[in-house]
C-alpha positions as CSV (number, residue, x, y, z in Angstrom):
1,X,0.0,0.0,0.0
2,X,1.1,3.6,-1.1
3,X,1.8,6.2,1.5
4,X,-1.4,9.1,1.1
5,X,0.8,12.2,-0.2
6,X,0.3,15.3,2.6
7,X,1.7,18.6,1.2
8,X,2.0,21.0,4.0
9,X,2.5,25.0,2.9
10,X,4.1,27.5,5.4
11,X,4.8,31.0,4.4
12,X,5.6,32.6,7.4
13,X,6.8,32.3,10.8
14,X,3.7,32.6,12.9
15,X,1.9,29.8,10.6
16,X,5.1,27.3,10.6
17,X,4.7,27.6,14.5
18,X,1.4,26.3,14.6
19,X,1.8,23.9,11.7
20,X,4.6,22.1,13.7
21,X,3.4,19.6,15.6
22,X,1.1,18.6,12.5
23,X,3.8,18.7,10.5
24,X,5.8,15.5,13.2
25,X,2.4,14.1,13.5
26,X,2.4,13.0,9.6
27,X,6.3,13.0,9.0
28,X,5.9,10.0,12.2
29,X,3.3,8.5,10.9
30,X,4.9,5.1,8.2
31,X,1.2,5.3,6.0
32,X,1.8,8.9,5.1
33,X,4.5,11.4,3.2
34,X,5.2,14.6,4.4
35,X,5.8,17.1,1.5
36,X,6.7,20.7,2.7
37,X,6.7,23.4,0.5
38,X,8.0,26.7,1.7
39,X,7.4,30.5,0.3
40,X,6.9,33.8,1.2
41,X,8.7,35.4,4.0
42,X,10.4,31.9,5.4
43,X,12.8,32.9,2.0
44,X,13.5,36.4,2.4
45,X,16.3,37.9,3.4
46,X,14.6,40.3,5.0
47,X,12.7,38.1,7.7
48,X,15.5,35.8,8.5
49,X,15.7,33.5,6.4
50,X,13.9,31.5,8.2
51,X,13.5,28.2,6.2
52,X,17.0,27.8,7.4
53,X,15.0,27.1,10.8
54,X,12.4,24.8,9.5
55,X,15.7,22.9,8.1
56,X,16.9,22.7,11.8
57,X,14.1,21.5,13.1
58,X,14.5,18.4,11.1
59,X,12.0,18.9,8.0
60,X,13.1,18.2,4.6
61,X,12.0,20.8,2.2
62,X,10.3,19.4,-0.4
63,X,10.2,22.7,-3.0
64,X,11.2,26.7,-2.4
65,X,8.2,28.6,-4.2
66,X,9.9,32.2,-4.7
67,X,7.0,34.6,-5.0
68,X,7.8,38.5,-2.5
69,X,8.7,41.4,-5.1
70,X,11.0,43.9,-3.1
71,X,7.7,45.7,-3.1
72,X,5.7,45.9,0.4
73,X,2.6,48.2,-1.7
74,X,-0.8,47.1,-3.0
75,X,0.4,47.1,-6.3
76,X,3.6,44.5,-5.3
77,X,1.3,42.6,-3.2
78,X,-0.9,41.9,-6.1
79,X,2.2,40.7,-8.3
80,X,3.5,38.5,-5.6
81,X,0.5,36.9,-5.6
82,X,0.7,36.7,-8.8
83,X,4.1,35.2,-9.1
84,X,3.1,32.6,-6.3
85,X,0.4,31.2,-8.1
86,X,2.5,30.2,-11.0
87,X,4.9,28.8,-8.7
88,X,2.1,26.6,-7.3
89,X,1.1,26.1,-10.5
90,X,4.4,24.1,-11.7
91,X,5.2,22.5,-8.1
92,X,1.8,20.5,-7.6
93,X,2.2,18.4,-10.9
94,X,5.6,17.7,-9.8
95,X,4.6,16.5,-6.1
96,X,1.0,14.8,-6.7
97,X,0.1,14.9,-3.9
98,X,-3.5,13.6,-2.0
99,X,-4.3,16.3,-0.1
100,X,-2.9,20.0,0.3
101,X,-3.1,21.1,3.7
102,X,-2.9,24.7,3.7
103,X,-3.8,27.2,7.3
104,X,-4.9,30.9,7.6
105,X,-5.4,34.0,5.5
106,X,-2.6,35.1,4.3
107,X,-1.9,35.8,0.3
108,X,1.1,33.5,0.1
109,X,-1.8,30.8,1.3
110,X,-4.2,32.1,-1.5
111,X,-1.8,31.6,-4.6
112,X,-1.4,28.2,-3.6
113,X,-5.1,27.5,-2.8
114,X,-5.4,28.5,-6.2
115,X,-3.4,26.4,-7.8
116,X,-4.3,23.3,-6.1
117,X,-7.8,24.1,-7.2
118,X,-7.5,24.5,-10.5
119,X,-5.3,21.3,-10.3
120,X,-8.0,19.4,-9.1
121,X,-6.3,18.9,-5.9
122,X,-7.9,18.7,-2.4
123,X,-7.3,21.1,0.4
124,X,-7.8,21.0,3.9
125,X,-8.0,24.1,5.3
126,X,-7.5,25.3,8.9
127,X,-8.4,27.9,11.3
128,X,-11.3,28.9,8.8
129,X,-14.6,30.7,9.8
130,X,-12.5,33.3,11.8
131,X,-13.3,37.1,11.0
132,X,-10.3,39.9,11.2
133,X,-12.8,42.6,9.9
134,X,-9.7,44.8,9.5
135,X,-7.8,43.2,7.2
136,X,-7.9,41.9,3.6
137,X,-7.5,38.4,5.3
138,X,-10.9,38.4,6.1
139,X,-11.6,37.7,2.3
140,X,-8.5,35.6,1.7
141,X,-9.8,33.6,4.5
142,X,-13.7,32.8,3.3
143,X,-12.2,32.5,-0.2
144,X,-9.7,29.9,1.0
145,X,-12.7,28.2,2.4
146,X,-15.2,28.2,-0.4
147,X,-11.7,26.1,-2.3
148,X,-11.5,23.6,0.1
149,X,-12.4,20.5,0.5
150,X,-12.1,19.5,3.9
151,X,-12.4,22.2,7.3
152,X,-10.4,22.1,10.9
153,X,-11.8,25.3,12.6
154,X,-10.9,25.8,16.2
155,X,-14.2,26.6,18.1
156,X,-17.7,25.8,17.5
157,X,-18.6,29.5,16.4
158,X,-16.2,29.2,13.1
159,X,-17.4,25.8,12.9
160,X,-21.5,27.0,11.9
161,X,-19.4,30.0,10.0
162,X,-17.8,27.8,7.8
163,X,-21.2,25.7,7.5
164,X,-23.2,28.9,6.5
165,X,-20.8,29.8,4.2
166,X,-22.3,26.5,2.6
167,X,-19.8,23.4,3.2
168,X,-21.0,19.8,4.3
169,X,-21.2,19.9,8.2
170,X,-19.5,16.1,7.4
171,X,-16.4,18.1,6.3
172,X,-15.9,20.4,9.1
173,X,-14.2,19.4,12.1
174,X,-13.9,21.3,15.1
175,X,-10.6,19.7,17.1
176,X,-9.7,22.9,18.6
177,X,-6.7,25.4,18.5
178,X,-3.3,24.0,17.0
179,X,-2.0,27.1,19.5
180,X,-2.8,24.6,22.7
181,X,-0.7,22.1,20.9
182,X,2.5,24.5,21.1
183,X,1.7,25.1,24.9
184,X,1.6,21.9,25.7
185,X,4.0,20.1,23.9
186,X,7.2,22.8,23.8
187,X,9.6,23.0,26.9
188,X,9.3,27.2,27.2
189,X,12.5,28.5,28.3
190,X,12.3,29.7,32.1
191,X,13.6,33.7,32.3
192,X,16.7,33.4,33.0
193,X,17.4,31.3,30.0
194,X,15.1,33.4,27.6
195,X,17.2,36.6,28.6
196,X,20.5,34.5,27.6
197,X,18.9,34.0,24.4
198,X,17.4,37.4,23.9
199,X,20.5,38.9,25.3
200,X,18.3,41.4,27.2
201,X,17.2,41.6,30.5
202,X,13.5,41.7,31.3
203,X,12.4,44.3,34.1
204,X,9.7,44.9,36.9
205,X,7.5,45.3,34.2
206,X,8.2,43.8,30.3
207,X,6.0,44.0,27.2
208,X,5.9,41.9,23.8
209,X,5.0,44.4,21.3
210,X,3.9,43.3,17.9
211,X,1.9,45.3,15.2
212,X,1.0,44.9,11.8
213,X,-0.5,46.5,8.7
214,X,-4.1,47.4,9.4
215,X,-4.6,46.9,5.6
216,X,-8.4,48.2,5.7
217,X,-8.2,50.5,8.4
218,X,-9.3,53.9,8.5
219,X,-5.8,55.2,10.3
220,X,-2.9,55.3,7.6
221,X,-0.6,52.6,8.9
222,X,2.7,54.9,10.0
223,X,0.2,57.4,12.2
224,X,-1.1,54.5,14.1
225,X,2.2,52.8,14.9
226,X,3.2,56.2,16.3
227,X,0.4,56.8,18.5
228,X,1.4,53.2,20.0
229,X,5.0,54.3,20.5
230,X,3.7,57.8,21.9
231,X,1.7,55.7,24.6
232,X,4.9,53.2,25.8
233,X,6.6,57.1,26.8
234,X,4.0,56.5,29.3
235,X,5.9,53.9,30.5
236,X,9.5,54.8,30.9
237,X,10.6,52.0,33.0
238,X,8.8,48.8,30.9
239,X,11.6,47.0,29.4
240,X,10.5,46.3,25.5
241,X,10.4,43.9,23.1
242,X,9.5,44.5,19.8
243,X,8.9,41.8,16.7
244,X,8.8,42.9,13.1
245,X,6.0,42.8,11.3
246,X,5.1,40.3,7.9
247,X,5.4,41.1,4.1
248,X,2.3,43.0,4.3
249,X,1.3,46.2,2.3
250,X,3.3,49.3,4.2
251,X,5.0,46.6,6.6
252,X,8.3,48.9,5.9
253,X,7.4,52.2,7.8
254,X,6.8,50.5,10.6
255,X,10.1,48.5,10.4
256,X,11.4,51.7,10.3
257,X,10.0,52.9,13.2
258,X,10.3,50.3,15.8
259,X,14.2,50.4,14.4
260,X,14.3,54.1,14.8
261,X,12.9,54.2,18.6
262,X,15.1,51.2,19.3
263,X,17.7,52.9,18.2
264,X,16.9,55.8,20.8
265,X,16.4,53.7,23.7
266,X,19.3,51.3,23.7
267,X,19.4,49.1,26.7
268,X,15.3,49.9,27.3
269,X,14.0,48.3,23.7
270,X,14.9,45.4,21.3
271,X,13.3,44.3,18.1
272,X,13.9,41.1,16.3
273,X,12.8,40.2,12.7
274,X,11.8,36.7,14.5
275,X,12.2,34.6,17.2
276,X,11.2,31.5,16.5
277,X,8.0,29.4,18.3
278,X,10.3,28.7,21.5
279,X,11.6,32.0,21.9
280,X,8.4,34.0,20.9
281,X,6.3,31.6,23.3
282,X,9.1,31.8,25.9
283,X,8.7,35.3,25.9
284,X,4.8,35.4,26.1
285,X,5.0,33.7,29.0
286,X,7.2,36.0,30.7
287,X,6.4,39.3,29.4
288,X,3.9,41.2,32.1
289,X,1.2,41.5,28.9
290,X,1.3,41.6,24.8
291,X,0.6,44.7,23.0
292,X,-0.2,45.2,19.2
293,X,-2.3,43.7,16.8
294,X,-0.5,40.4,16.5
295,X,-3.5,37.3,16.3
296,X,-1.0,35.1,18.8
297,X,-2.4,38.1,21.4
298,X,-5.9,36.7,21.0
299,X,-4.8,33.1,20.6
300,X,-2.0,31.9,22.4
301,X,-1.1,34.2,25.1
302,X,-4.7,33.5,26.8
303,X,-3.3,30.0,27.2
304,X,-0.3,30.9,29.2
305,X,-1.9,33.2,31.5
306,X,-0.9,36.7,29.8
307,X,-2.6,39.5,29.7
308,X,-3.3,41.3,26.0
309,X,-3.9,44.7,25.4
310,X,-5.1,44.8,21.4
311,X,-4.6,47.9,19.7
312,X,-7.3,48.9,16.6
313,X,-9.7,47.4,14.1
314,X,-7.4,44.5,12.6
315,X,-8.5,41.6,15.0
316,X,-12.3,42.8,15.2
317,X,-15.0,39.7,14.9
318,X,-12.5,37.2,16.1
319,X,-13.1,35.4,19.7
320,X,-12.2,36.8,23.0
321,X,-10.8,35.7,25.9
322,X,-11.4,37.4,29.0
323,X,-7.7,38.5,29.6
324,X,-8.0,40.5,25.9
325,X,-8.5,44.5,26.4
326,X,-9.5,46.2,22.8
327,X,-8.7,50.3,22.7
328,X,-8.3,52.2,19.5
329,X,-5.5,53.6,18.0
330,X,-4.7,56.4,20.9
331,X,-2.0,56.9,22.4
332,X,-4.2,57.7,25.5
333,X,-6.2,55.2,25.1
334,X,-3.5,52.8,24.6
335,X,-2.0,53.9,28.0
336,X,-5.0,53.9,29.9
337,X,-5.5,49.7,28.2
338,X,-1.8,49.5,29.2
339,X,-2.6,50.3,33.0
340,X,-5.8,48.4,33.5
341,X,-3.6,45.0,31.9
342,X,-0.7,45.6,34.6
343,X,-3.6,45.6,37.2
344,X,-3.9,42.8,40.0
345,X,-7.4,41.9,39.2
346,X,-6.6,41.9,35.5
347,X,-3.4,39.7,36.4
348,X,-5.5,37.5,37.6
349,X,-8.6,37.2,35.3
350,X,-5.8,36.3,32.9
351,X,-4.1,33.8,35.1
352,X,-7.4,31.7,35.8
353,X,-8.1,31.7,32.5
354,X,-5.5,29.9,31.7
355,X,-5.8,27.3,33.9
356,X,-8.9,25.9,32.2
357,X,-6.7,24.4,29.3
358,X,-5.2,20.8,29.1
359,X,-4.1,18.6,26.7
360,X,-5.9,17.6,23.9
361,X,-3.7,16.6,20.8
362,X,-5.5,19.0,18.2
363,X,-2.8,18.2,15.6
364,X,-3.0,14.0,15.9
365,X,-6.5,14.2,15.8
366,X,-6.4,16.3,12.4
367,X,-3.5,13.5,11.3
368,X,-5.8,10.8,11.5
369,X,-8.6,12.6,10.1
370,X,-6.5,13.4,7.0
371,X,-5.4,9.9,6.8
372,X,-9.0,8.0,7.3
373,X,-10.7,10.9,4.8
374,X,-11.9,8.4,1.8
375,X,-10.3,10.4,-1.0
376,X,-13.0,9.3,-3.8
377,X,-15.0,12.2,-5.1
378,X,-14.0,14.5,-2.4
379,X,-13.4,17.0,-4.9
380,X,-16.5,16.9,-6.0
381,X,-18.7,19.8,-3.7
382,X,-22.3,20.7,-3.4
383,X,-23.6,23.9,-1.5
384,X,-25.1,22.9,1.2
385,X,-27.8,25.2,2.3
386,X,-29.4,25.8,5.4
C-alpha cells in the first residue's frame, strides 16, 4: 500500500509555529508522506531566512516557491500573488500529492489554494470561519474556504461560519486550536534562560510588542504605529520587546520605526525580525502583557496566563478571551489599556483563564482525520444550504 501524499504550505513564521506539531504528527506516521513546501517570508532575506530554521528543526523541504517582489505596496502585493500562483502552478504536478493542507489567510496561502484548485487537488483548510474585519485576510480567508475541500476550525462559532458559508457539516471538524498544541508540547524557556537567548534583560514590568499593517483600516498605517510608540513614553521604566511585522502592504514604515525608537532607547528596547515558536512563546510567558495587533495576542497568550492589550480594528470579529483588552489607535487610550492589563485583578482574570486548558492533541487528531478521509469524489462539492 502507497503512502497518502500530505503537502503542507508555510509562508511565514507565525503559521510554521502552529503547523509544527502537524507537521511531526504526519512525518511520524509510516502510512503517510510529508511534502513541505515553503514561500513567502520563510525565504527572504529580510525576515530571516527562516527556512533555514524549519531545516533545523529536522524537516526536509520538499520545494522553495519564490514569489515576495522587493515591493511591500498594494500594487507589489498583487504581483507576488501573482508570481506565487505560478509557482504553485508548476510545483503541484511535480509532487502529486493527496491532499494539500494549507492554514490561515494570508496571500502566500491564497496563490497556492489557487493552484491546487485549479489542479484538481484537495485542500484541507485550517483555522477557517475566523473574521479579522480589519484586514484583507478576512476575504483571503472565506475565499480559501469556499476552495477547500475538507475544514479544521478551532471553536464551535467558526465551525457554523464555515457551515453557513455553505460546506457539508460532514467536512468540518472542530478539534480545537493547534496554539494549545504549542503550549503543551514545547519545553518554554524559564527567564533566566530566555534573557540569555534574547540577550536582554527583562524588568519589573516587560511588554511583547507586535503590530502589523491594518490593511483596511481607516488610520494610515505609519500614524497609528506612532500613536502606539507615543503611549509606551508613558511607561518609561517597561523594558520592550519588539517583533517585526510580515510582508504585508506598508510593513516597511513601521520597520522603520520600531528600528528608529530602538535605536533611541538602547538598553530599554529590542526588536527582532523573529524569534522562533520557543523564543516567541518563551517570551509570552514572561512578558507582564502583549501589545499590538498580533492574532497570537488573542490566541496563544490567553493560554499561558498573559494579559493582551489589542490595539485597533485589525482583530475585530475574532473570539475573545477574558484577559484581551481592545482600545483604539490612541496613544491615550493605549496607556489607559496598558494600565488596566498591569492591574492585580486583571493579572489575575488572565491567570485563571488559563488554567482551564489541558491537553488535547489537536494536531494527531487532524493526522488521523486526514489519513482516514476516503479520497473518492472528495473533490466533487455541493452547496449545502441551510
Amino acid at each position: 500500500m502507497s503512502q497518502r501524499k500530505i503537502c503542507i504550505v508555510t509562508g511565514s513564521r507565525a503559521e510554521y509555529g502552529l503547523l509544527y506539531w502537524l507537521m511531526k504528527e504526519v512525518q511520524d506516521d509510516p502510512e503517510l508522506e510529508l511534502q513541505l513546501v515553503v514561500t513567502g517570508m520563510h525565504l527572504s532575506p529580510e525576515f530571516g531566512l527562516t527556512y533555514k530554521t524549519i531545516k533545523n528543526d529536522g524537516f526536509p523541504i520538499a520545494e522553495h516557491v519564490e514569489m515576495l517582489m522587493s515591493s511591500d505596496s498594494p500594487v507589489g502585493i498583487a504581483k507576488s500573488l501573482g508570481l506565487g500562483t505560478i509557482g504553485f502552478a508548476d510545483t503541484f504536478p511535480r509532487l502529486k500529492p493527496d491532499i494539500v493542507v494549507l492554514l490561515g489567510d494570508r496571500y502566500e496561502i491564497l496563490a497556492a489554494a489557487q493552484a491546487a484548485l485549479i489542479a484538481r487537488m484537495p485542500i484541507a483548510h485550517l483555522h477557517g470561519g475566523e473574521t479579522t474585519e480589519g484586514a484583507i485576510d478576512e476575504a483571503i480567508r472565506h475565499a480559501i474556504t469556499k476552495m477547500s475541500q475538507l475544514h479544521f476550525v478551532a471553536a464551535e462559532p467558526y465551525r457554523r461560519r464555515v457551515i453557513q458559508l455553505g460546506e457539508d457539516p460532514s467536512r468540518v471538524f472542530n478539534f480545537g486550536s493547534l496554539a494549545v498544541d504549542n503550549i503543551n508540547k514545547l519545553n518554554l524557556l524559564d527567564r533566566q534562560e530566555l534573557e540569555r537567548e534574547l540577550n536582554f534583560e527583562f524588568g519589573p514590568e516587560s511588554f511583547l510588542i507586535t503590530y502589523h499593517p491594518v490593511t483596511l483600516g481607516s488610520l494610515d498605517p505609519e500614524k497609528a504605529m506612532l500613536e502606539l510608540i507615543k503611549a509606551l513614553d508613558s511607561f518609561p521604566k517597561a523594558q520592550l520587546i519588539f517583533t517585526k511585522p510580515n510582508s504585508d502592504t506598508h510593513g516597511r514604515v513601521i520597520q522603520q520605526i520600531i528600528d528608529d525608537y530602538v535605536a533611541m532607547h538602547n538598553g530599554r528596547a529590542i526588536a527582532f525580525n523573529t524569534l522562533g515558536q520557543l523564543r516567541y512563546l518563551s517570551t509570552l510567558k514572561h512578558v507582564n502583557l502583549v501589545l499590538g495587533n498580533s492574532s497570537s495576542g488573542l490566541s496563544e497568550a490567553p493560554l499561558l496566563g498573559t494579559p493582551t492589550v489589542n490595539v485597533g480594528e485589525r482583530q475585530r470579529g475574532r473570539l475573545r478571551a477574558p484577559s484581551v483588552l481592545d482600545c483604539p489607535e490612541k496613544a491615550e487610550e493605549i496607556a489607559w489599556a496598558i494600565r488596566q492589563a498591569l492591574s492585580d485583578d486583571f493579572v489575575m482574570r488572565a491567570e485563571q483563564y488559563a488554567q482551564r486548558f489541558c491537553s488535547s492533541d489537536v494536531s494527531a487528531r487532524i493526522k488521523e482525520q486526514l489519513k482516514a478521509t476516503n479520497l473518492d469524489r472528495l473533490m466533487s462539492k455541493k452547496f449545502y444550504d441551510l
